[in-house]
Backbone bond lengths (Angstrom), bond angles and torsions (degrees), N, CA, C in turn:
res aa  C-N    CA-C-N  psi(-1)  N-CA   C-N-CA  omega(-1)  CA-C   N-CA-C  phi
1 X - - - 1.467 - - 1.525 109.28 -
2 X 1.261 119.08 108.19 1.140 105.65 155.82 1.668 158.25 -18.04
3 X 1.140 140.78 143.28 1.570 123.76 -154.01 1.367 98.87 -145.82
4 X 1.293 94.40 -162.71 1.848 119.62 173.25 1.772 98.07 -120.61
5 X 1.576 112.42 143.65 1.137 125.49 173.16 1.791 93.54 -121.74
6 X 1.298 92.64 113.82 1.804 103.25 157.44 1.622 115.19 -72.16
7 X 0.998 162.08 164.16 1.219 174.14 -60.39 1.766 120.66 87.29
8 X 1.497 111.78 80.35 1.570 122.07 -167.02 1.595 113.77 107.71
9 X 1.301 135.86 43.42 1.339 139.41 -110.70 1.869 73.25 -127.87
10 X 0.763 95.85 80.59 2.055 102.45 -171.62 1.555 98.11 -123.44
11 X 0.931 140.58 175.29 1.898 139.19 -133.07 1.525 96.66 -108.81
12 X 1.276 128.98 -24.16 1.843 123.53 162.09 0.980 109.69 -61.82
13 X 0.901 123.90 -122.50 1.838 143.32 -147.00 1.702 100.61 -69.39
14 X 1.856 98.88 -65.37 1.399 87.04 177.80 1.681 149.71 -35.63
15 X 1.527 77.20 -55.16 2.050 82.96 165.20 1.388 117.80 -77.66
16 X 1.293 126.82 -23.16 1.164 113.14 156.68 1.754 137.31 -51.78
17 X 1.643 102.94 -36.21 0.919 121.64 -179.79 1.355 114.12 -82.55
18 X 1.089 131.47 -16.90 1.639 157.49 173.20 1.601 103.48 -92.02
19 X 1.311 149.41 -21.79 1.244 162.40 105.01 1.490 106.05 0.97
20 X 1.282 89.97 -104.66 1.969 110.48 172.90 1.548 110.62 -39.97
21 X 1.312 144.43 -56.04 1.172 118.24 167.30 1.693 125.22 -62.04
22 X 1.187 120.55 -27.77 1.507 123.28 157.88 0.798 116.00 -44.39
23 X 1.339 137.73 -50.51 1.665 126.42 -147.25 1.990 83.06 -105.20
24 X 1.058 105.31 34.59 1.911 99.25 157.67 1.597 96.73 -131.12
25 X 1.045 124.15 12.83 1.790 128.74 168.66 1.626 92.65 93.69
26 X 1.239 144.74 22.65 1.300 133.07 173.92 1.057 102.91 -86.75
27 X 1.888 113.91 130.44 1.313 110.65 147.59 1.106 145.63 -71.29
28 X 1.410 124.31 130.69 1.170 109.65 -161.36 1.624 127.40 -110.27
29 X 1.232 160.06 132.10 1.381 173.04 -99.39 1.929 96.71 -160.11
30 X 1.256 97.43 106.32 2.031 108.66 168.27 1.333 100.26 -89.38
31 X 1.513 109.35 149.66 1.333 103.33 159.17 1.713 84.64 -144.42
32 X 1.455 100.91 146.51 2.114 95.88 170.55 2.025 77.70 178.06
33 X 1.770 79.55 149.70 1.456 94.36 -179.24 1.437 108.84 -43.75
34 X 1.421 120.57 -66.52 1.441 123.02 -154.52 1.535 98.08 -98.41
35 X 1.840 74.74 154.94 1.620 97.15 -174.38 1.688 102.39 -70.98
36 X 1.128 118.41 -38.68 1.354 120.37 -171.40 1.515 112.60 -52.66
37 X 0.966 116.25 -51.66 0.921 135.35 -178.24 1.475 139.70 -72.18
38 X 1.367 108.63 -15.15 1.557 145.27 140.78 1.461 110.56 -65.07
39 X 1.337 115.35 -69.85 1.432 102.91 158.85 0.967 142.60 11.80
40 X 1.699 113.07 -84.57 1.386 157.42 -160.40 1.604 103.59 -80.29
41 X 1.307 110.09 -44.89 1.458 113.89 178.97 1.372 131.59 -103.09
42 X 1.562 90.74 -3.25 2.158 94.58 151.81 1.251 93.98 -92.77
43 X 1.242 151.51 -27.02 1.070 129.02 -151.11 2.083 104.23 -79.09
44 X 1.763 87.15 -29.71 1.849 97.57 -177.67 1.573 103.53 -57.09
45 X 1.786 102.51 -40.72 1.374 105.63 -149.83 1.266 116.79 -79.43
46 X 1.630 104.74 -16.57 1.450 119.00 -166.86 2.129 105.79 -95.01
47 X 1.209 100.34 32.57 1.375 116.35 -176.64 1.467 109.09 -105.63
48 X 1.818 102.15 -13.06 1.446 95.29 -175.23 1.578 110.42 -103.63
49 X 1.427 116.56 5.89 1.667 132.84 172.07 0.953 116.50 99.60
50 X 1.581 110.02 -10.80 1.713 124.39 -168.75 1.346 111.61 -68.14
51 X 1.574 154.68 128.98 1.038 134.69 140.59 1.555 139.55 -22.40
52 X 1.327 118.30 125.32 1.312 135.70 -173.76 1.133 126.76 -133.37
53 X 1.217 115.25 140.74 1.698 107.89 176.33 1.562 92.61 -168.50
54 X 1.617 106.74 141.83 1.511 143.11 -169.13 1.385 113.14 -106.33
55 X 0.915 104.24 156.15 1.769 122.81 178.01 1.463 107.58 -165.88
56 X 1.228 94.19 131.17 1.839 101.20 178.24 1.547 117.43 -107.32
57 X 0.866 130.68 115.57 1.851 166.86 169.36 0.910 96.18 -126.60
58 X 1.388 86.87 145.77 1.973 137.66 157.91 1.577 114.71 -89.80
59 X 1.545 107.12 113.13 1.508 98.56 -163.21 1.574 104.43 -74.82
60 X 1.261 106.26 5.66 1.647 94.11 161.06 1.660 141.18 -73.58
61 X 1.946 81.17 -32.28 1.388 92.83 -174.54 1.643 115.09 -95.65
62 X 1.733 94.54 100.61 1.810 96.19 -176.85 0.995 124.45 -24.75
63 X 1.572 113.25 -59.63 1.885 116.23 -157.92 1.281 89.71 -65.68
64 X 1.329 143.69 -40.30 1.584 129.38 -160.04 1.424 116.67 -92.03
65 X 1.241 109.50 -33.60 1.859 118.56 150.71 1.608 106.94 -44.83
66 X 1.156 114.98 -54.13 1.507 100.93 -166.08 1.440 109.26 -71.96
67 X 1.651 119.90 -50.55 1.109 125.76 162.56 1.610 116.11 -16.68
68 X 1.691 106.67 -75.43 1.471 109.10 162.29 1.776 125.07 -25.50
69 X 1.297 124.48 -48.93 0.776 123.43 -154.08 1.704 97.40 -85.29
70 X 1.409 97.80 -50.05 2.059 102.35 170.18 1.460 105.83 -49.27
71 X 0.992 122.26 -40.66 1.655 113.23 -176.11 1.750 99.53 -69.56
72 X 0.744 149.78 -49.86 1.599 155.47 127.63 1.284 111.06 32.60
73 X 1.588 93.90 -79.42 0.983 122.12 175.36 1.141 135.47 -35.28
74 X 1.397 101.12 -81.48 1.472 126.41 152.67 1.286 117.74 -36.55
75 X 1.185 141.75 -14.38 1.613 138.71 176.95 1.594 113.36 -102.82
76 X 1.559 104.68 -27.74 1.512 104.73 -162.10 1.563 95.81 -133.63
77 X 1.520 125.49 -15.99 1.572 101.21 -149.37 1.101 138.29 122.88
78 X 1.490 164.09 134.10 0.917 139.91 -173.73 1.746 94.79 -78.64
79 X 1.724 94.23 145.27 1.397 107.02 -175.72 1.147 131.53 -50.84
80 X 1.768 146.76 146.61 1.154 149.47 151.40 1.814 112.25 -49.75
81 X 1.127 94.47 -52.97 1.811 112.34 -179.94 1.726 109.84 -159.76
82 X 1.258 85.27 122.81 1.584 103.23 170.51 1.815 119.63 -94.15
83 X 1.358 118.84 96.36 1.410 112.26 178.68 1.991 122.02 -74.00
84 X 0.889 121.17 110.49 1.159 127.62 165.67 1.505 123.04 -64.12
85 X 0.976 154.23 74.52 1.381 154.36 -150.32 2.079 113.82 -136.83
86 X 1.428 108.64 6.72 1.207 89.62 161.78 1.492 109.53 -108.36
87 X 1.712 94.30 155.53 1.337 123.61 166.12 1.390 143.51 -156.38
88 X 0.800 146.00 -150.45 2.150 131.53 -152.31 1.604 69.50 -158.95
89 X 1.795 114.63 112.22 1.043 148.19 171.41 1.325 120.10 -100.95
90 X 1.623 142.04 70.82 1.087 143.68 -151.84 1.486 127.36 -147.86
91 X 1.097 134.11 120.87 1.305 137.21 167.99 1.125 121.55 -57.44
92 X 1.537 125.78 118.60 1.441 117.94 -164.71 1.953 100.96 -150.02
93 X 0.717 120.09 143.12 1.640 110.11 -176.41 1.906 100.21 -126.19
94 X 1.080 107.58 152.77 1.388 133.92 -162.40 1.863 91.09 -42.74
95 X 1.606 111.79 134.25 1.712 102.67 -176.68 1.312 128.32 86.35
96 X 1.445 106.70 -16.01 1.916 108.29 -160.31 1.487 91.55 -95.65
97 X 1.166 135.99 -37.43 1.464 132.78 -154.97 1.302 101.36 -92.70
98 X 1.892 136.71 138.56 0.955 115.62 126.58 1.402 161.76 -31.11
99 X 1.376 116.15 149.17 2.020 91.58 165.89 1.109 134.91 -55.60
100 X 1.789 115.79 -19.20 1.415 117.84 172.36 1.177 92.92 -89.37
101 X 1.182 157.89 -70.55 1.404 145.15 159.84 1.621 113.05 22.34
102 X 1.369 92.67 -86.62 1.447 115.50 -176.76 1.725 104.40 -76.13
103 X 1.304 143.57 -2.68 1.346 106.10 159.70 1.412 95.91 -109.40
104 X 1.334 143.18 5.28 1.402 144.23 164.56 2.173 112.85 -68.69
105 X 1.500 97.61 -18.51 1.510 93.50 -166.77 1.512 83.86 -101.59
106 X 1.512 134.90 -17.14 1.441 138.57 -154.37 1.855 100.46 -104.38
107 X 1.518 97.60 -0.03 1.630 95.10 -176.93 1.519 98.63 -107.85
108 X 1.561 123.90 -28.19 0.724 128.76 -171.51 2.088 122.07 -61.61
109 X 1.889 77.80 -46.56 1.433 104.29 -173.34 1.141 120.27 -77.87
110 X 1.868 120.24 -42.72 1.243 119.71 158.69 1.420 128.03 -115.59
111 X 0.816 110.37 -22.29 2.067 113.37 -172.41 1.733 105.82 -74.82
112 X 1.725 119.21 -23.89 1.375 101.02 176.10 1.633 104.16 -77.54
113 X 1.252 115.84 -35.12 1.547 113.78 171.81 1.131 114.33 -47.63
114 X 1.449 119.29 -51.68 1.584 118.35 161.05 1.416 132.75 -18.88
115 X 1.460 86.83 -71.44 1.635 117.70 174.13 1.649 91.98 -42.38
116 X 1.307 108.08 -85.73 1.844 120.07 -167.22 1.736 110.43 -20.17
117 X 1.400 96.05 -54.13 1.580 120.97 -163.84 1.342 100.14 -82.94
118 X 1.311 140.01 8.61 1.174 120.98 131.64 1.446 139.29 -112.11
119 X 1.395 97.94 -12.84 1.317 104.99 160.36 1.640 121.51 -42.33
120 X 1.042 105.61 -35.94 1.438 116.63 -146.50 1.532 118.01 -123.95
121 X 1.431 124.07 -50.19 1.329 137.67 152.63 1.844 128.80 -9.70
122 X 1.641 96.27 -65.72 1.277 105.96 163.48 1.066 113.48 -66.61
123 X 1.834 163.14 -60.76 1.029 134.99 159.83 1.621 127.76 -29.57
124 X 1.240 113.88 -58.21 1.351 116.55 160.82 1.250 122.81 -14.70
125 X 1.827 122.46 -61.35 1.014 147.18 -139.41 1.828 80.80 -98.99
126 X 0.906 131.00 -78.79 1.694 132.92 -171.41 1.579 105.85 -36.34
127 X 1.740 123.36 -49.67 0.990 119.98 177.75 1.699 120.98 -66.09
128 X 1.505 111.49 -11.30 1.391 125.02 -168.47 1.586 131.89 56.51
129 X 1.120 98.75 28.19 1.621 118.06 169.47 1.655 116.13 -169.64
130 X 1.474 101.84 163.21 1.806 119.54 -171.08 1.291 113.83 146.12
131 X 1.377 134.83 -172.64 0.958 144.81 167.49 1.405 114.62 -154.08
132 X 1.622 109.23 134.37 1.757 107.70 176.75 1.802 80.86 -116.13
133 X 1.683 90.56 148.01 1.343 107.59 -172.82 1.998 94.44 -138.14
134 X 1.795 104.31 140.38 1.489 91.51 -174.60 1.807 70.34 -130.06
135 X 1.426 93.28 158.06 1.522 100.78 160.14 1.485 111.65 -103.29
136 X 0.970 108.07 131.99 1.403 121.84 -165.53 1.620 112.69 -101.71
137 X 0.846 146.75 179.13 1.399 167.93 78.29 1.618 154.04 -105.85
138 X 1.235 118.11 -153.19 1.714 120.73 162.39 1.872 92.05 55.59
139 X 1.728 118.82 63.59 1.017 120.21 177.07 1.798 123.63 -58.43
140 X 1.096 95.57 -21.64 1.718 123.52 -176.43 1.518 79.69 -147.83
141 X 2.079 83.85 139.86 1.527 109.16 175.61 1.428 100.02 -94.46
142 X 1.747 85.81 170.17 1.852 94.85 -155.62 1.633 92.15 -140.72
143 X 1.717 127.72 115.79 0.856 118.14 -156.48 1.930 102.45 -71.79
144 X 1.463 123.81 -13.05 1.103 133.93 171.85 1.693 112.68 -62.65
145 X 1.264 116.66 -40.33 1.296 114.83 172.37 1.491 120.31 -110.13
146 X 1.695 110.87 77.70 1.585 104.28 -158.00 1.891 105.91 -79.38
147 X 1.436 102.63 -43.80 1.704 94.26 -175.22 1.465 119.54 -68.67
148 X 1.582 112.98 -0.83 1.351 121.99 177.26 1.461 103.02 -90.61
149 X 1.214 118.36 -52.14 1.676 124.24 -161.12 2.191 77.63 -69.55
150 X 1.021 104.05 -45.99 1.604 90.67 -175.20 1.625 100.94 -44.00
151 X 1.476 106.29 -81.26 1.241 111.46 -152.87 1.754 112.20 -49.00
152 X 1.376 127.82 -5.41 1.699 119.51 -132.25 2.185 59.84 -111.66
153 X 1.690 117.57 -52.25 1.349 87.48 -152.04 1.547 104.33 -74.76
154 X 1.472 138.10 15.04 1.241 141.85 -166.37 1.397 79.45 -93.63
155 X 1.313 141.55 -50.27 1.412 154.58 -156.22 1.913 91.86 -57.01
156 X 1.388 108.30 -63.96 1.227 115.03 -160.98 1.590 108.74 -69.66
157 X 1.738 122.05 -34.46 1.245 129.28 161.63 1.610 118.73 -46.83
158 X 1.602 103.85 -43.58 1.740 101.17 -164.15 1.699 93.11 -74.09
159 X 1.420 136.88 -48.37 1.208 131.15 -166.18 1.729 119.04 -73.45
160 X 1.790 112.80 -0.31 0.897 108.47 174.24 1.355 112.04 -103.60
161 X 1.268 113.40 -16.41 1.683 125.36 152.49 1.325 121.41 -63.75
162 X 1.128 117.21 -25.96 1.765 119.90 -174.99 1.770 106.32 -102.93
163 X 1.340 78.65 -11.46 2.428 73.35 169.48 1.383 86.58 -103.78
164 X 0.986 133.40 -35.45 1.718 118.24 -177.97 1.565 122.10 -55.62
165 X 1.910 108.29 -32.58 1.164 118.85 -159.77 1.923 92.00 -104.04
166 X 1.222 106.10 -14.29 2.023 108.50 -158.31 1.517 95.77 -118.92
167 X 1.194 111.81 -28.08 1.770 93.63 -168.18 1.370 142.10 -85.60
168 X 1.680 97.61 -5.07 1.098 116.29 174.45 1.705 114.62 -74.69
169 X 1.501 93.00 -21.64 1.481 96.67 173.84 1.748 134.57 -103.81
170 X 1.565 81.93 27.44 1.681 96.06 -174.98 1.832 111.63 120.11
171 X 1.302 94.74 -47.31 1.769 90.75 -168.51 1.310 112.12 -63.88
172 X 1.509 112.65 151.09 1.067 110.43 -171.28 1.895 98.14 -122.66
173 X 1.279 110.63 120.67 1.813 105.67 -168.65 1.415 91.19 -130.60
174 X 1.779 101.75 122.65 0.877 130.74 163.56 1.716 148.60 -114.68
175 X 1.149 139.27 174.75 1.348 122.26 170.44 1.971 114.58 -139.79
176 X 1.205 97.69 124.09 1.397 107.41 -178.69 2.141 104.37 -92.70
177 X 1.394 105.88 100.22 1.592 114.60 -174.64 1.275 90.73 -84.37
178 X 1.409 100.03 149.14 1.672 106.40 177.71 1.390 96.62 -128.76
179 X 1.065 127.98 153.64 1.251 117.15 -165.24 1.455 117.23 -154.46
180 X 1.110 120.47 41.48 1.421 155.00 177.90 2.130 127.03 -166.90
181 X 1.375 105.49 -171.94 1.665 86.58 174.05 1.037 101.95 -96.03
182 X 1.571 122.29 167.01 1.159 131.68 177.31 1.807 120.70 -90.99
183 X 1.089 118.94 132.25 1.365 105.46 170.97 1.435 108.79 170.09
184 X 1.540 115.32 133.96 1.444 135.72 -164.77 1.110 101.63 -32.37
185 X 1.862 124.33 162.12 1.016 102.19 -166.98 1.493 149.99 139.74
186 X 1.965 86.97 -102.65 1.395 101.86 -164.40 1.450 116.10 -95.41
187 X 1.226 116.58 -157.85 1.650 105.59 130.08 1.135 144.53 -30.14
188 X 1.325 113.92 -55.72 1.665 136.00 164.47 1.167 104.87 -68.03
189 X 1.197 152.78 15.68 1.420 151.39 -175.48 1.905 98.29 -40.60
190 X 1.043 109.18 130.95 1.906 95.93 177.03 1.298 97.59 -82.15
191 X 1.191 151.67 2.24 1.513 139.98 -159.96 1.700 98.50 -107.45
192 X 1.650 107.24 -30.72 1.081 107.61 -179.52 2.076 114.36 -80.47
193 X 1.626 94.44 -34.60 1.620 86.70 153.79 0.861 156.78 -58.82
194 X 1.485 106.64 -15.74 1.213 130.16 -176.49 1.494 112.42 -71.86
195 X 1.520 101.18 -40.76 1.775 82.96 178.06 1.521 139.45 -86.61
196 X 1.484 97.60 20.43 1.375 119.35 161.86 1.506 117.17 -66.47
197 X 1.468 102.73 -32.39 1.368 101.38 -175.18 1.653 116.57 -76.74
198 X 1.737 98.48 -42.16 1.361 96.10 156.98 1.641 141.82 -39.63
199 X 1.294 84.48 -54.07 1.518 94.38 171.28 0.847 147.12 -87.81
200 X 2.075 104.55 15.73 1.625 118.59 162.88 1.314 93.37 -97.59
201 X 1.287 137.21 -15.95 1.632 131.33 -163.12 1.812 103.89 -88.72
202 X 1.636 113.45 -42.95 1.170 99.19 179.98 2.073 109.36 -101.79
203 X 0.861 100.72 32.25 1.451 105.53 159.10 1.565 134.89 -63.84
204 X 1.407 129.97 96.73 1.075 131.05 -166.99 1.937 116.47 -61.41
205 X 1.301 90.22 114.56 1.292 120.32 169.98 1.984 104.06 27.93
206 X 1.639 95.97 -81.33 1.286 126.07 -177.19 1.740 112.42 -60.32
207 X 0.749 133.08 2.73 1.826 147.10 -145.07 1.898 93.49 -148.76
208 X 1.092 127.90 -29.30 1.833 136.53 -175.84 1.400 82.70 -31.59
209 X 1.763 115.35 145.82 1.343 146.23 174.89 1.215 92.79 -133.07
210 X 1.436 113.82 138.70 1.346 130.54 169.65 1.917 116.34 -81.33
211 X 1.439 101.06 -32.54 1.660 109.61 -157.75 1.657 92.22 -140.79
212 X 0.673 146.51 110.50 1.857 139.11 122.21 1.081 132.82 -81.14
213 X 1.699 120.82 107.21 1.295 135.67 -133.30 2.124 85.50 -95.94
214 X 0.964 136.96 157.53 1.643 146.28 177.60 1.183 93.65 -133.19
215 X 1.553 129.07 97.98 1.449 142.40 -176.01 1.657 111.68 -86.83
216 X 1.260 119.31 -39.01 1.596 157.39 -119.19 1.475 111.91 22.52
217 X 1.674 110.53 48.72 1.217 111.93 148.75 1.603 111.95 -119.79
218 X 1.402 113.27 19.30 1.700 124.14 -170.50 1.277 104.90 109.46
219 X 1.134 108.80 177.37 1.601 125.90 -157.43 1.833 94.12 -102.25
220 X 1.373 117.93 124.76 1.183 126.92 170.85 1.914 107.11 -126.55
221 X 0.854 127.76 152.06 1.452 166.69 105.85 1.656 105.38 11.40
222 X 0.603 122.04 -73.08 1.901 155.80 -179.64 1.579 120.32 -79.25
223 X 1.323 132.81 115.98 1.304 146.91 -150.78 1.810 100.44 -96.15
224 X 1.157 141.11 93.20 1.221 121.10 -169.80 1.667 105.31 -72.29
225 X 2.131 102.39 -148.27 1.444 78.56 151.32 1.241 98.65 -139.95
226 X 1.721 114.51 165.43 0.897 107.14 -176.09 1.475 102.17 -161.19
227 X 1.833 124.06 171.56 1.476 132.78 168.66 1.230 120.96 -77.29
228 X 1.164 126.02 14.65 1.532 117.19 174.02 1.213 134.51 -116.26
229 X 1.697 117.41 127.59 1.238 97.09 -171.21 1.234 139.92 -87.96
230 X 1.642 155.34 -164.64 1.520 144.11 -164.40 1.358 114.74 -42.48
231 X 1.868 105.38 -59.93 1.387 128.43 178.46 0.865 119.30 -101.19
């Protein structure tokens, strides 16, 4: 049976979001660097009865990202929706970062999505349905968070290239912006983000959203502006 593959599957958003597709009978596929930490979040996810199974990659490193994703595969199916959700969360001001710096936080943020989104997309696209989902943020750049405000609008570029190039053929690619920190709770509650993701995945055809902005004043359409960054 087909599932959801998390991609950055770390104890915010991800397992939340790996949560919420569980408790609709999806199996679900972890992927996050550390084992520990995989651990911890099949162990949350596997509370909802659903089948699960983890693999740890670095969404930098292609061959083992993709790997991840074939093992995926191989357990559940090619995916219903693949969430993309890691990223290099950092305060950095104009000058401070190296170039490895800055293309190490820019591989993180967009090129493993890359990676993901092609692995996978074109099958998607032949079968004529799925959903790629990125979590997005940094709706307005913030000269305090430069490799983030970089990476978040590369975020919003790659998914408007991949519904341009995927959606005509069913996929539906989206981005959930967060736009504050995350944490139980609050506004940012991740449980409450989570059902954004849901509700870009079962969105009928004609109704598809490109962006759902998480303000913590409700979910808008429209990017205001503001000081806060993703996480």
């Amino acid at each position: 049976m087909p599932g959801a593959v998390i991609i950055g599957a770390g104890p915010g958003v991800g397992q939340s979001v790996a949560r919420r597709f569980a408790r609709e009978g999806l199996p679900v596929a972890l992927v996050a660097r550390s084992e520990r930490t995989l651990e911890a979040v099949t162990d949350a996810v596997a509370l909802s009865g659903t089948p699960v199974t983890a693999v740890a990659a670095d969404s930098t490193d292609a061959p083992a990202l993709r790997s991840a994703l074939d093992t995926a595969i191989d357990a559940f199916g090619l995916p219903d929706v693949v969430v993309y959700n890691a990223a290099a969360v950092r305060p950095d001001a104009l000058g401070e970062l190296s170039v490895r710096a800055h293309l190490d936080t820019w591989a993180v943020n967009v090129v493993g999505a890359i990676t993901a989104a092609a692995h996978v997309l074109p099958a998607m696209a032949e079968r004529g349905n799925g959903s790629f989902l990125i979590t997005g943020g940094m709706p307005e750049p913030k000269p305090q968070y430069v490799s983030l405000s970089l990476g978040k609008a590369g975020v919003r570029t790659l998914v408007t290239l991949l519904d341009d190039q995927y959606g005509e053929s069913g996929v539906h690619v989206a981005t959930v912006t967060i736009d504050g920190p995350v944490a139980p709770g609050t506004a940012f509650d991740p449980d409450a983000i989570a059902e954004h993701y849901w509700r870009l995945h079962t969105q009928p055809r004609h109704r598809w959203q490109r962006e759902i902005l998480h303000s913590g004043r409700g979910a808008t359409d429209e990017a205001p502006d503001t000081d806060s960054p993703q996480r």
